[in-house]
KOLMI-663290 format. One line per field, with one value per residue (C-alpha): x, y, z; residue number from 0. Coordinates in steps of 0.25 Angstrom, whole numbers, always signed. Layout:
px	[X_...];
py	[Y_...];
pz	[Z_...];
num	[NUM_...];
REM end
This chain:
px	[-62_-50_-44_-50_-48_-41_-36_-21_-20_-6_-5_-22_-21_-33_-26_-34_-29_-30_-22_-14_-23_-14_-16_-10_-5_-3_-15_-8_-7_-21_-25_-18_-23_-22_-14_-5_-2_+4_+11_+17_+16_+23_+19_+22_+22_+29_+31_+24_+29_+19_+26_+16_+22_+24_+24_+31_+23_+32_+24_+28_+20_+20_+12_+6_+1_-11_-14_-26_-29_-39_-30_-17_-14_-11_-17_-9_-9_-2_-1_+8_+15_+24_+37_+48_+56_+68_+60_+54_+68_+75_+64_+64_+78_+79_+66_+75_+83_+79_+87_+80_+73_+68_+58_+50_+40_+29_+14_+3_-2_-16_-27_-36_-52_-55_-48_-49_-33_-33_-18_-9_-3_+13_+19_+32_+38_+45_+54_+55_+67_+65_+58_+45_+37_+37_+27_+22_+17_+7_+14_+6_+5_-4_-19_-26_-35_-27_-15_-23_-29_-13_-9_-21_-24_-36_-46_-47_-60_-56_-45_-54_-61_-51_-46_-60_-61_-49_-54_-65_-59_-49_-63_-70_-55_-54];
py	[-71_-80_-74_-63_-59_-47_-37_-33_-18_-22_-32_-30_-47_-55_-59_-67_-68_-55_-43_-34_-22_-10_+4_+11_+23_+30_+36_+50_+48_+43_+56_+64_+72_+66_+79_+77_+62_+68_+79_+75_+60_+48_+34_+19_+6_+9_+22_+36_+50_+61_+75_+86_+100_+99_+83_+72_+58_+45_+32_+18_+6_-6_-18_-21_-36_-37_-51_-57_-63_-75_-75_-82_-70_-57_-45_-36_-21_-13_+1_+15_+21_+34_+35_+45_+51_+45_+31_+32_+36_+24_+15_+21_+18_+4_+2_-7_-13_-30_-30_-16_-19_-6_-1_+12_+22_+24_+28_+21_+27_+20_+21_+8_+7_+1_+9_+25_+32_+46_+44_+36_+22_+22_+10_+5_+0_-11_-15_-28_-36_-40_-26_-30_-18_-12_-18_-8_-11_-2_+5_-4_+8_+14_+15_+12_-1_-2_-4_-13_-23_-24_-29_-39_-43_-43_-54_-60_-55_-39_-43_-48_-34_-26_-34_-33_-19_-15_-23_-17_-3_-6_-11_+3_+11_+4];
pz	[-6_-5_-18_-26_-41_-44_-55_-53_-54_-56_-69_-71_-69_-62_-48_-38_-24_-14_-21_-15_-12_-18_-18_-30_-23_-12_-7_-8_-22_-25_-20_-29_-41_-55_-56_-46_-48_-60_-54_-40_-38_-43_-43_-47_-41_-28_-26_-27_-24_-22_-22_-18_-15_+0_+1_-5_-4_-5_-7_-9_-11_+0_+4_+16_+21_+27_+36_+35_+47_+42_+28_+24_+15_+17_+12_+5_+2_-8_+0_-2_+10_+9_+13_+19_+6_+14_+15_+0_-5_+2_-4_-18_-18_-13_-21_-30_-18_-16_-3_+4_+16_+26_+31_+30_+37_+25_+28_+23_+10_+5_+14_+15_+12_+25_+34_+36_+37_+44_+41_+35_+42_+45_+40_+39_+25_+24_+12_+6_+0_-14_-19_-13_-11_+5_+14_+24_+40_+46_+59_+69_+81_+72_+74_+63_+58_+47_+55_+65_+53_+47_+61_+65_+51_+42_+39_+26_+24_+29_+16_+6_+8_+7_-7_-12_-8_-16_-27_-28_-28_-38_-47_-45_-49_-61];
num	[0_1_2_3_4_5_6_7_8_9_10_11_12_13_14_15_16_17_18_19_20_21_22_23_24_25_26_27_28_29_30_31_32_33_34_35_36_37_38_39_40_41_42_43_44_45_46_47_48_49_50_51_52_53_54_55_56_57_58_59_60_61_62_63_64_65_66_67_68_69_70_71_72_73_74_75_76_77_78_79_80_81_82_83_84_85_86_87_88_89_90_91_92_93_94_95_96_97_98_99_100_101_102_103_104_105_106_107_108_109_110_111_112_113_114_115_116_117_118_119_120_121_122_123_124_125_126_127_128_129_130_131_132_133_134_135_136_137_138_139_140_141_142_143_144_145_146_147_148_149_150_151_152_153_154_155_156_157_158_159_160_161_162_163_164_165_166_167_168_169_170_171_172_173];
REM end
């Protein structure tokens, strides 16, 4: 499986090559009712505010790369992490900014079909010049296989799973 044929859920184009696994929202949102996507969130592209009556939830979209050991290409994830208000307010209004460079606290906010999360992962969110979205890096002190598989890599086949699970998700939601 050195390529594999896709449908964008972006531009609903064929692409053939390894896609990006992306999730479309937070996984706090995803939980929500129908009711109260309507009543207390907000989403788009990159961002998503979730306002319930004793918790505000402040998400932004990111990437992550994934080495493959046995693989010249990476793989790559589109994931939501949630942010300080102060953090989300400083990246809403540099969002436009090509020079901004920081970085971020953010926790991870997708949970992953081979790994079992208890809790969240702490990252850090760093922002890229050129309006490139933030790429985020799992705190490394922290004890979880998903921490351990970023830092010591994948295999190419452990990748092509992933990719053909994800496919094979996208297929049954539609």
């Amino acid at each position: 499986m050195d390529s594999t044929k896709f449908i964008c859920e972006c531009c609903g184009e064929q692409h053939e090559g390894w896609p990006a696994l992306t999730y479309i929202s937070p996984d706090a949102y995803s939980r929500l009712s129908e009711v109260d996507k309507e009543e207390i969130a907000v989403i788009d592209e990159d961002f998503c505010v979730i306002k319930s009556p004793d918790h505000v939830g402040r998400f932004i979209r990111c990437v992550l790369f994934q080495k493959v050991n046995d693989h010249c290409e990476d793989l790559e994830y589109g994931f939501w992490v949630s942010l300080s208000e102060k953090s989300f307010q400083d990246y809403l209004d540099n969002f436009d900014n090509e020079e901004h460079e920081t970085e971020y606290f953010g926790w991870l906010n997708n949970a992953m079909q081979d790994y079992t999360f208890s809790e969240s992962v702490p990252t850090t969110v760093v922002t890229q010049k050129g309006n490139c979205r933030p790429v985020i890096f799992p705190h490394k002190d922290y004890d979880h296989p998903f921490v351990k598989d970023f830092y010591e890599g994948i295999t190419k086949a452990e990748a092509e799973k992933r990719i053909q699970d994800m496919i094979n998700t996208s297929e049954q939601n539609a």
